[in-house]
KEFITI-508153 format. One record per residue: z, y, x of N, C-alpha, C in turn. Coordinates in steps of 0.2 Angstrom, whole numbers, padded with zeros to 4 digits, always signed. Each point is the difference from the previous one (the first is absolute). Layout:
N
ZYXZYXZYX;...
# end
This chain:
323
+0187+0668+0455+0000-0007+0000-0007-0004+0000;+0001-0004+0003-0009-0003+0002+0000-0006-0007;-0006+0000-0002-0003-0004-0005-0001-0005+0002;+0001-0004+0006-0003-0005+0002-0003-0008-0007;+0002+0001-0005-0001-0006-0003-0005+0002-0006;-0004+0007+0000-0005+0003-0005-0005-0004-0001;-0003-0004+0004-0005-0002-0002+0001-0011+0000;+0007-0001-0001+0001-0006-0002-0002-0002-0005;+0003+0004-0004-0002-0002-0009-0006-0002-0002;-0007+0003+0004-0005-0001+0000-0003-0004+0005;+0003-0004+0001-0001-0007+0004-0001-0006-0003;-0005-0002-0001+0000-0007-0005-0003-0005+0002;-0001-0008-0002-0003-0003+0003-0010+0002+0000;-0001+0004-0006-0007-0002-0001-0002+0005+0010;+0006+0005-0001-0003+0004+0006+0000-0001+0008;+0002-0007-0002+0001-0003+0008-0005-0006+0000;-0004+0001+0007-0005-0004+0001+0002-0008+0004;-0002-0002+0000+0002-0007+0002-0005-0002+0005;+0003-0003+0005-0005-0004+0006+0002-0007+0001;-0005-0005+0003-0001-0005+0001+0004-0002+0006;+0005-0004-0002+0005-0003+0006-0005-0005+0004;-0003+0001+0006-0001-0004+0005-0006-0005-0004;-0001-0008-0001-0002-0004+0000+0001-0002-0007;+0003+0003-0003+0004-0002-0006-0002+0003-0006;-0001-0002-0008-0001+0001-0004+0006+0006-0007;+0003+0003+0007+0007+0003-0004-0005+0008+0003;+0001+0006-0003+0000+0006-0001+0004+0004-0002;+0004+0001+0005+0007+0005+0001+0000+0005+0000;+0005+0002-0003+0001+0007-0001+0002+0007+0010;-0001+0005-0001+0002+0004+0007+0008-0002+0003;+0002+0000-0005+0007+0000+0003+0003-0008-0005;+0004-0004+0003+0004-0006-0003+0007+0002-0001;+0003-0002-0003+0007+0000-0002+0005-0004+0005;+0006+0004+0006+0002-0006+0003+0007-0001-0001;+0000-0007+0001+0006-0005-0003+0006+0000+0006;-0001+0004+0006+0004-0001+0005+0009+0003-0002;+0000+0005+0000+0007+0001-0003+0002-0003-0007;-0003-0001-0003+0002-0002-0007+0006-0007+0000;-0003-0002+0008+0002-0007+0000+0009+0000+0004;+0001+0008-0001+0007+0001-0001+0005-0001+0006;+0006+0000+0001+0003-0002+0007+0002-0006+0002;+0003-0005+0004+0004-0004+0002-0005-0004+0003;-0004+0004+0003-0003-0004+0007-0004+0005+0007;-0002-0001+0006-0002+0004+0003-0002+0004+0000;-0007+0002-0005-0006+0005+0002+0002+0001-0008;+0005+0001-0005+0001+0002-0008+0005+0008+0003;-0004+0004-0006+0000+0006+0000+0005+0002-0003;+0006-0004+0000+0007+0004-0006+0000-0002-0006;+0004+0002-0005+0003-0005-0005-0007+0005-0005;-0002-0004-0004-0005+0000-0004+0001-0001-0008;-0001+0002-0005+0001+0000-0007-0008-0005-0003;+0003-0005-0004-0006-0005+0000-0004+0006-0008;+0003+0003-0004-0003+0002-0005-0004+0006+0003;+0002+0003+0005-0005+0005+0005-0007-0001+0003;+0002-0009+0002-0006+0001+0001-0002-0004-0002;+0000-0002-0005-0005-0002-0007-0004+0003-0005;+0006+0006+0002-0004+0008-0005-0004+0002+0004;+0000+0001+0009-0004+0003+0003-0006-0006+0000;-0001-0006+0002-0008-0004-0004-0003+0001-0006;+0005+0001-0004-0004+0002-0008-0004+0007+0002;+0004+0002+0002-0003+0009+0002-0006+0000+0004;-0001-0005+0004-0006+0000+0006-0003-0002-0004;+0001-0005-0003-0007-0003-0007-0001+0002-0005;+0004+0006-0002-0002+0005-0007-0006+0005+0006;+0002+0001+0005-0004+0006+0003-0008-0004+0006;-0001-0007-0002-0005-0002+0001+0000-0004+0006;+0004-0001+0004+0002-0006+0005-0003-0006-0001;-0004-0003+0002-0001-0006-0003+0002-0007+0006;+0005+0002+0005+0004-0004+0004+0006+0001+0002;+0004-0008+0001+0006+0003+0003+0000-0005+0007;+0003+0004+0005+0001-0006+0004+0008+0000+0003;+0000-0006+0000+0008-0003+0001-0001-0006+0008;+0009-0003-0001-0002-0003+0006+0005-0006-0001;+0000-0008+0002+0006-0003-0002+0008+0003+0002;-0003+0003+0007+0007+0003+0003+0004+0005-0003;-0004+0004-0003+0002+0007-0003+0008-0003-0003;+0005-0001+0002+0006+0003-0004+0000-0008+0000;-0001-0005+0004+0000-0008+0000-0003-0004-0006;-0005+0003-0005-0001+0000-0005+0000+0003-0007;+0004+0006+0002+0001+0003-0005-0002+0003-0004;-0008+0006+0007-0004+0003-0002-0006-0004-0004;+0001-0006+0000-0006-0004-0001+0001+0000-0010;+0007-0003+0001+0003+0001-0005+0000+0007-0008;+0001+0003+0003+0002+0007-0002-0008+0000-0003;-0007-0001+0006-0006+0002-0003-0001-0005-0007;+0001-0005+0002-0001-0004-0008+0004+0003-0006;+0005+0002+0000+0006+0001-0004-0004+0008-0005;-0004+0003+0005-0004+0006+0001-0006-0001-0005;-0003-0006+0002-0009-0002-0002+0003-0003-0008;+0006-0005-0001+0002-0003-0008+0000+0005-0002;+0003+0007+0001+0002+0004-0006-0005+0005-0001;-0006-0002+0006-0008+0005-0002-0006-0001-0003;+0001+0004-0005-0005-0003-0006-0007+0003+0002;-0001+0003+0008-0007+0002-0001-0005-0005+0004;-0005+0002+0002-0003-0004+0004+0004-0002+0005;+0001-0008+0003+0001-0001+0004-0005+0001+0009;+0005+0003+0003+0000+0003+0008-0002-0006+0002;-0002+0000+0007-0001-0005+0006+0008-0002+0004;-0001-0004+0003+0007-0002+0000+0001-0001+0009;+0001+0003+0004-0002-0003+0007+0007-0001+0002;+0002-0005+0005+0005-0001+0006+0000-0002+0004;+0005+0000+0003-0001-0003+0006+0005-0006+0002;-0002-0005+0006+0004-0006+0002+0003-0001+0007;+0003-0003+0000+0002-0002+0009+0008+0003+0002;+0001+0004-0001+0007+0002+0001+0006-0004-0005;+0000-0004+0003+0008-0006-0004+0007+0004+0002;+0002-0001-0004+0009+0002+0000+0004-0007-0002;-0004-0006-0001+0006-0004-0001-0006-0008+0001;+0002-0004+0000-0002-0008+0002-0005-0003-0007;-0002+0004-0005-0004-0001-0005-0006+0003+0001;-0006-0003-0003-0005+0003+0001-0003+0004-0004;-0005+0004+0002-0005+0006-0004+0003-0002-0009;+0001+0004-0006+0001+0000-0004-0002+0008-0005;-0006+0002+0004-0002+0006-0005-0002-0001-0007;-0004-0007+0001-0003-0001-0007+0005+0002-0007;+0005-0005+0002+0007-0002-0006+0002+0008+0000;+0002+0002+0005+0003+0008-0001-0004+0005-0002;-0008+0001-0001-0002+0004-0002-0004-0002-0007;+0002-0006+0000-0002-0003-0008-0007+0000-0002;-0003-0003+0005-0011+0000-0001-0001-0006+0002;-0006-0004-0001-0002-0004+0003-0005+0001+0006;-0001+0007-0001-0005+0000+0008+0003+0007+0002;-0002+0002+0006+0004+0005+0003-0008+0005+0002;+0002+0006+0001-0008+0002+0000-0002+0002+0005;+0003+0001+0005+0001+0002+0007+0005-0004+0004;-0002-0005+0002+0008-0002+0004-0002+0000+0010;+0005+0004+0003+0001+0002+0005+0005-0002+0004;-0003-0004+0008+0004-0001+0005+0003+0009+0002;+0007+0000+0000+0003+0004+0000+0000+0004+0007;+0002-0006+0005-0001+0001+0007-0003-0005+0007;-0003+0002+0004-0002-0005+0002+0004-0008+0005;-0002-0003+0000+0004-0004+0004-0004-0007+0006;+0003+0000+0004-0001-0004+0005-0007-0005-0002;+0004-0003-0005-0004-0007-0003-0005+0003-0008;-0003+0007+0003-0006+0004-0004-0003-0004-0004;-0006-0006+0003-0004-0005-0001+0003-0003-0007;+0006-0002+0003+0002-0004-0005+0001+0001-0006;+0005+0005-0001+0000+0004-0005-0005+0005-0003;-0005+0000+0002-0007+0004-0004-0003-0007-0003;+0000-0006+0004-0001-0006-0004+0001+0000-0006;+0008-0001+0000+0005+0000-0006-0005+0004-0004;+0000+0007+0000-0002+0006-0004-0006-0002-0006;-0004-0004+0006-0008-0002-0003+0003-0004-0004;+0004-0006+0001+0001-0006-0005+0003+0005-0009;+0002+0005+0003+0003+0000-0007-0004+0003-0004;-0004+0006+0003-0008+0001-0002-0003-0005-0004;-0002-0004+0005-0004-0007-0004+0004-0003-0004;+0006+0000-0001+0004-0004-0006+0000+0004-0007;+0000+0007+0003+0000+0004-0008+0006+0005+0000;+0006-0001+0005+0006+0001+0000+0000+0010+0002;-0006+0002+0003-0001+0004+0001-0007+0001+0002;-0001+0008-0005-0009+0001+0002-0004+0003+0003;+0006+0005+0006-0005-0001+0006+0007+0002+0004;-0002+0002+0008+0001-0003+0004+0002+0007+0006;+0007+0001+0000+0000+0005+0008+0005+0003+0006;-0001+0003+0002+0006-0002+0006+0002+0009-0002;+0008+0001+0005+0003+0006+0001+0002+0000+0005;+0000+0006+0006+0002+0000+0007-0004-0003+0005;-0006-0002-0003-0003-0004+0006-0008+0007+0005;+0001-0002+0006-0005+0004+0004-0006-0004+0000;-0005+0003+0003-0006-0001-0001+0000-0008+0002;+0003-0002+0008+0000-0007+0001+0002-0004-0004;+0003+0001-0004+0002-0005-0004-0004+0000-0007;+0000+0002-0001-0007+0001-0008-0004-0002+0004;-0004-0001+0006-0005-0003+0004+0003-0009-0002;+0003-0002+0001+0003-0005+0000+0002-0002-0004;+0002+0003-0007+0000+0000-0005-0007-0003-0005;-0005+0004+0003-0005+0000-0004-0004-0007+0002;+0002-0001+0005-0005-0006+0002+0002-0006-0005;+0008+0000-0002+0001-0004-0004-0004+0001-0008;+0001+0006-0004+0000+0001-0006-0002+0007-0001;-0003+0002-0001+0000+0007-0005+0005+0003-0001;+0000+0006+0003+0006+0004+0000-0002+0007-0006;+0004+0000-0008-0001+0006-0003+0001+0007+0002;+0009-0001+0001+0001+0008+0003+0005-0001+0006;+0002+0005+0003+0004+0003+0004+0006+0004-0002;+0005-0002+0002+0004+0006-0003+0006+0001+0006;-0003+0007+0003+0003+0003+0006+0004+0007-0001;+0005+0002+0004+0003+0005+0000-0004+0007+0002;-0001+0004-0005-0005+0006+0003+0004+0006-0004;+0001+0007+0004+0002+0006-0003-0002+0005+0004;+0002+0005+0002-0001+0008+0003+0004-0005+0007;+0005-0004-0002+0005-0002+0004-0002-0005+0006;-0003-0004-0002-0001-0005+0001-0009-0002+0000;-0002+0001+0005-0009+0003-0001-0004-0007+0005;+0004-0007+0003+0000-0005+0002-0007-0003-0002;-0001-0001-0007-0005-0004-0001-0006+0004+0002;-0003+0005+0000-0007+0006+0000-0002-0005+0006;+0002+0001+0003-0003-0005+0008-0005-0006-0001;+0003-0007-0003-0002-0007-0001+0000+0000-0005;+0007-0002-0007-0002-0002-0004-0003+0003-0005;+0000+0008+0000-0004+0001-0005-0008-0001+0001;-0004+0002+0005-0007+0000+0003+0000-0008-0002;+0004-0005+0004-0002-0007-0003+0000-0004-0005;+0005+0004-0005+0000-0002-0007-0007+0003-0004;-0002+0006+0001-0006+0003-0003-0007-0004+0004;+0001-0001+0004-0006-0003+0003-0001-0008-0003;+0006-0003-0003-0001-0008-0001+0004+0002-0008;-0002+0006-0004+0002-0003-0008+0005+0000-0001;+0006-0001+0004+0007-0001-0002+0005+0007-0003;+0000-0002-0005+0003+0006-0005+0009+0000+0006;+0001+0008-0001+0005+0002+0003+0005+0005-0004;+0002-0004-0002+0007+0003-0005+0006+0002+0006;+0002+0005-0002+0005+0002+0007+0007+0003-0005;+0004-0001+0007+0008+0001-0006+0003+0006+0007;+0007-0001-0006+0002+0011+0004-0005+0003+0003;-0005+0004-0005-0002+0003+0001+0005+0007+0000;+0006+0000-0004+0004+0005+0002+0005-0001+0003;-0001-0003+0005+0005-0001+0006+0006-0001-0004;+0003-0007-0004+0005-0002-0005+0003+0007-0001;-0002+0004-0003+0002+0005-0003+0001+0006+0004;+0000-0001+0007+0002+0008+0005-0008+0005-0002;-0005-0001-0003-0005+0003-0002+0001+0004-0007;+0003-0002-0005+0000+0001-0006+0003+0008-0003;+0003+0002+0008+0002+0007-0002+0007+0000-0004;+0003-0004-0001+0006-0002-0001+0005-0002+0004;-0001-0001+0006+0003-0004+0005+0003+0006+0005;+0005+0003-0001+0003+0005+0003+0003-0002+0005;+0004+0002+0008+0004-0001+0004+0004-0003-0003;+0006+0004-0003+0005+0000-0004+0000-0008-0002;-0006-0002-0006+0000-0005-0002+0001-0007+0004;-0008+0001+0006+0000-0004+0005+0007-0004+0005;+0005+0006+0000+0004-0001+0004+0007-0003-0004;-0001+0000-0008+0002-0004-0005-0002-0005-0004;-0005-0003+0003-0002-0007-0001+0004-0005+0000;+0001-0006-0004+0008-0004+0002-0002-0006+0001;+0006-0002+0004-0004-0007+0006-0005-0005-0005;+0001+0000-0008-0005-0003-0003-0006-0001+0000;-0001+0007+0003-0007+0002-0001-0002-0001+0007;-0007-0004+0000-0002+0000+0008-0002+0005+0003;-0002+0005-0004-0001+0004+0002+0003+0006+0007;+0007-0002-0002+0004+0003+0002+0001-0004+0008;-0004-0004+0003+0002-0003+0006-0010+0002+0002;-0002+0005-0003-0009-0001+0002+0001+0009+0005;-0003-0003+0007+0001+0006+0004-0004+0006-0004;-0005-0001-0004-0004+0006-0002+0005+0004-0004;+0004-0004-0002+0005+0007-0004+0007+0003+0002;-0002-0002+0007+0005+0002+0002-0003+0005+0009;+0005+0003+0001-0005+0007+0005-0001-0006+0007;-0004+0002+0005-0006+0007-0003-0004-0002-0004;-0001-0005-0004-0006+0000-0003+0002+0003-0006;+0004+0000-0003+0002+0003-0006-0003+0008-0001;+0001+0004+0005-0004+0005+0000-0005+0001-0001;-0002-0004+0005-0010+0001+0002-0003-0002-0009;+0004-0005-0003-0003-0003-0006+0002+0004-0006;+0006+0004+0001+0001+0008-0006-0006+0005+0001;-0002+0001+0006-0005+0005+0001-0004-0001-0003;-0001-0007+0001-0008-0003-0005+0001+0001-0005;+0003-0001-0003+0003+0000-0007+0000+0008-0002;+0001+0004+0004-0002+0008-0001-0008+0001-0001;-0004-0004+0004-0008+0001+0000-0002-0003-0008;+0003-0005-0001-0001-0004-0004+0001+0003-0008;+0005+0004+0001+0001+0002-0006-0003+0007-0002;-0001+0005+0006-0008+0007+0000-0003-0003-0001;-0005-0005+0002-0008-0003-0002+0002-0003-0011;+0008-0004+0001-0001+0001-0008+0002+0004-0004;+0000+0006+0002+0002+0004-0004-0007+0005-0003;-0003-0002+0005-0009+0003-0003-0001-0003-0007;+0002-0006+0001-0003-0003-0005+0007-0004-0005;+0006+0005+0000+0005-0001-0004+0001-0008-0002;+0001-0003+0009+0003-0007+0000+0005-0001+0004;+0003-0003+0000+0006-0002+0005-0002-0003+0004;+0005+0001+0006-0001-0001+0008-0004-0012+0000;+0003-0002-0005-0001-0007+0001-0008-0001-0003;-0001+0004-0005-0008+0000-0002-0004+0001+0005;+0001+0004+0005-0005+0001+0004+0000-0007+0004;+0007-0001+0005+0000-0005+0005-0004-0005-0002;+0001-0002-0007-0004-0006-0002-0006+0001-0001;-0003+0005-0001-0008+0002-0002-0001+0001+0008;+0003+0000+0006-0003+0002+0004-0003-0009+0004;+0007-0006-0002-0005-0005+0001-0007-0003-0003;+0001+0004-0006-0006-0003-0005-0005+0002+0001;-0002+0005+0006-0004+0002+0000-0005-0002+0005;+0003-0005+0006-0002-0004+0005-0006-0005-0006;-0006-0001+0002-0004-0004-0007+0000-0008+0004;+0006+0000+0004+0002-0008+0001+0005-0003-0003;+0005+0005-0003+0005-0001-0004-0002+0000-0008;+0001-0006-0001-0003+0000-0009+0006+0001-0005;+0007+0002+0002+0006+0000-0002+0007+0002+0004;+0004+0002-0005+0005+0000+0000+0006-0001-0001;+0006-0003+0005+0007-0003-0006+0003+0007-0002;+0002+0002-0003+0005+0006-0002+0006-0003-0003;+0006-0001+0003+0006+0000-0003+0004+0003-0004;+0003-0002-0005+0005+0004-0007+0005-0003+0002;+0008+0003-0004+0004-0004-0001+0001+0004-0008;-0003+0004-0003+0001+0002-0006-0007+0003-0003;-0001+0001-0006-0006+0004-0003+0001+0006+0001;+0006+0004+0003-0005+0005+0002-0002+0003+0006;+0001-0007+0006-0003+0002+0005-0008-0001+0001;-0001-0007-0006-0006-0001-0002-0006+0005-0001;+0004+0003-0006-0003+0008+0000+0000+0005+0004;+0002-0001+0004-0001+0004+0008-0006-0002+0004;-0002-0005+0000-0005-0004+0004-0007-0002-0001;+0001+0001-0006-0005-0004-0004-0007+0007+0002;+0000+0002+0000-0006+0008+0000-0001-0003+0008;+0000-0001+0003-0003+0000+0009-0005-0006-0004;-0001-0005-0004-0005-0004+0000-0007+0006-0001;+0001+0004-0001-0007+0007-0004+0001+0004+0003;+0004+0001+0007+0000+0004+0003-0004+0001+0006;-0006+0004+0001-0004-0001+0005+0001+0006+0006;+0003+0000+0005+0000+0004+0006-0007+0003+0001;+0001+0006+0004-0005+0001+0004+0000+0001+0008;-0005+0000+0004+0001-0001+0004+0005+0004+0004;-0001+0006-0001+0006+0007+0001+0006-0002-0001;+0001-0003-0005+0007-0004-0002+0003-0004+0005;-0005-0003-0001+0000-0006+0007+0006+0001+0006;-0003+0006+0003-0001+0003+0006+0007+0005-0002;+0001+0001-0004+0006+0006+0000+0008-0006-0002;+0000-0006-0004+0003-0005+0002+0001-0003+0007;-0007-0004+0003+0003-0002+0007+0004+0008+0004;-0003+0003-0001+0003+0007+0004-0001-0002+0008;+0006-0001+0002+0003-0001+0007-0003-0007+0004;-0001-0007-0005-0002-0004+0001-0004+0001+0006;+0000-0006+0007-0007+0000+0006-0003-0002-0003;-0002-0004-0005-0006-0003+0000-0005+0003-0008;-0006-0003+0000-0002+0001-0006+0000-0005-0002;-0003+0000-0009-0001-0006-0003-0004-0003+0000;-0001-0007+0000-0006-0004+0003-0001-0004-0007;-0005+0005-0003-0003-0005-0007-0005-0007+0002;+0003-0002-0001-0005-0007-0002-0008+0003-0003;-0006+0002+0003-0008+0001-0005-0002-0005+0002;+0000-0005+0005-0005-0005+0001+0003-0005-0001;-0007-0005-0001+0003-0008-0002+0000-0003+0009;
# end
């Protein structure tokens, strides 16, 4: 039986280093806590029925073991997940975390409402979620609420290099938060070279491919996914890519066994080590997948690793060394 969670327990805040998001005054921790499934079923992209005291247990646990962020999103669960974090942060007596979300995706004829549901007078990261036609305007918006105090800094998610070009003429752009994994390798091209060239902290989400990385994610299961879960309508889990993405998941899990981790600690530490990425979301829905996760912040690859992960992969990886 494999050990994979040995060196959890010796995982603590004091051993996690922290980096400077982008332009901003916040120093986050390697991996974030993320609020996407928490925010539970009964709308498009929610991941199946959710237990609210799961994961409230799993926050407490990302902040007992050093996390010093969560990010969430208005949309998560039509406000749910927004919800759930506050409900989360009231009953946490330690230091309080960074608080980031996101905006722009409405489910109904009311407007933005993060503040009230996460119960703070300032948001610490607040995020255009996606981009849209009328950019300009809406990064406007962004800045006002910066200068009003409503929020203390300032960033986009899903946006390409042209649009943070366009962005940035208006206001100051903190971070970026894009889709990067073993799976999904999109950004290495533009946005990460030009985030690193102009400062812009880059926090990236599914780093484990919503969960096909994690080593848990068996055919079996995949093809028992219930229409709740979006998952279950995403072609990566289903063939052929299904396959291609198990196989990975075999590389993934030999590279972690050198070093007695699980398949998802590596996936993650293999973002982390791009030095344009200043972070990572990692998603719970319980503490003890938190416990599973949490060791890829201190997990340092080598380059043989590397290379015995991509495997089959045409391409190599393209680090970010110059400005």
């Amino acid at each position: 039986m494999r050990t994979e969670n040995t060196k959890v327990k010796t995982t603590t805040k004091s051993d996690m280093k922290t980096k400077r998001l982008g332009n901003s005054d916040l120093y986050i921790t390697p991996i974030g806590f993320g609020a996407w499934a928490i925010g539970g079923s009964g709308w498009e992209f929610g991941w199946g029925e959710q237990d609210d005291k799961a994961s409230i247990a799993a926050i407490h646990r990302a902040l007992e073991l050093g996390i010093n962020w969560i990010d969430t999103a208005a949309v998560y669960g039509m406000g749910h997940s927004e919800e759930v974090v506050a409900s989360a942060l009231k009953s946490w007596s330690g230091p309080r975390p960074y608080v980031f979300t996101k905006c722009g995706l409405r489910w109904d004829t009311e407007g933005e409402d993060s503040l009230r549901r996460l119960d703070v007078d300032s948001i610490d990261l607040y995020q255009i979620h996606w981009p849209t036609d009328d950019l300009e305007e809406g990064w406007s918006e962004m800045a006002r609420l910066q200068e009003e105090g409503k929020v203390r800094w300032i960033g986009v998610s899903n946006f390409d290099a042209d649009q943070l070009q366009r962005a940035e003429k208006i206001a100051p752009i903190t971070s970026v938060q894009p889709p990067y994994s073993l799976i999904r390798r999109e950004i290495e091209s533009e946005i990460l070279p030009y985030s690193y060239s102009n400062g812009i902290g880059v926090i990236v989400y599914s780093p484990m491919a919503s969960g096909l990385l994690t080593g848990a994610m068996t055919r079996a299961r995949a093809t028992k996914l219930p229409a709740s879960d979006w998952r279950s309508r995403d072609p990566e889990f289903r063939e052929p890519k299904l396959s291609e993405n198990l196989a990975l998941v075999e590389r993934l899990r030999e590279v972690g066994e050198k070093y007695r981790r699980p398949p998802g600690q590596v996936a993650v530490a293999w973002t982390l080590r791009n030095p344009a990425v200043t972070a990572a979301i990692v998603g719970a829905r319980n503490a003890v997948q938190v416990e599973k996760n949490i060791g890829a912040a201190d997990l340092q690859l080598t380059d043989e690793d590397v290379a015995e992960i991509e495997g089959v992969n045409e391409h190599e990886p393209k680090l970010v060394t110059a400005a």
